[in-house]
N, C-alpha and C positions, 0 to 999 in steps of 0.2 A: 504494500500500500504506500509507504513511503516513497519507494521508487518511482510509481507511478507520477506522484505530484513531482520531486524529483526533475522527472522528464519535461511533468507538463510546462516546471518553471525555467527547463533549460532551452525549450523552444519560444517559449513567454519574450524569455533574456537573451534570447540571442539569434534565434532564425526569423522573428517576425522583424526587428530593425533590420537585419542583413536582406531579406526581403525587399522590403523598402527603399534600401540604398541601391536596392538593385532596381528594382523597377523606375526610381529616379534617374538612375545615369542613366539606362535604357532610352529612356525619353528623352533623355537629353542629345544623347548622341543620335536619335534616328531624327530630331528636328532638327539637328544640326546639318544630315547629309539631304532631308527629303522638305523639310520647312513643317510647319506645324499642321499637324491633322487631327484629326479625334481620335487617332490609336495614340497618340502622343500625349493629348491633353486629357484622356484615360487614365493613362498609367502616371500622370500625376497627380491626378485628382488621387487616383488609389494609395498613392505613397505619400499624400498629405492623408489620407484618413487614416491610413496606419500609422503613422507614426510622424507629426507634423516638423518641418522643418525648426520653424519658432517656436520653444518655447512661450506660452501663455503667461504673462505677468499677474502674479496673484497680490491684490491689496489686502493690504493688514489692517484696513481701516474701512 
């Protein structure tokens, strides 16, 4: 049982941003050779909902 989560927190922490960074250069570099299309501005919409570039500024007040 332990394992399990384990795993679940090792894909959590480290496949879904690696993901992400992937699906962002992706886009980057096929806009870069083909110009922007909706396969491109897809896969960064996907890798801002995964995992946003910016940090969110949280107020303490």
């Amino acid at each position: 049982m332990i394992q399990k989560r384990i795993a679940q927190w090792a894909v959590m922490a480290i496949a879904v941003p690696v993901a992400a960074a992937g699906a962002r250069r992706l886009s980057h570099t096929l806009e870069a050779r083909r110009g922007s299309s909706g396969l491109t501005r897809m896969l960064t919409k996907g890798a801002d909902m995964i995992r946003p570039q910016k940090a969110k500024r949280r107020r303490l007040w």
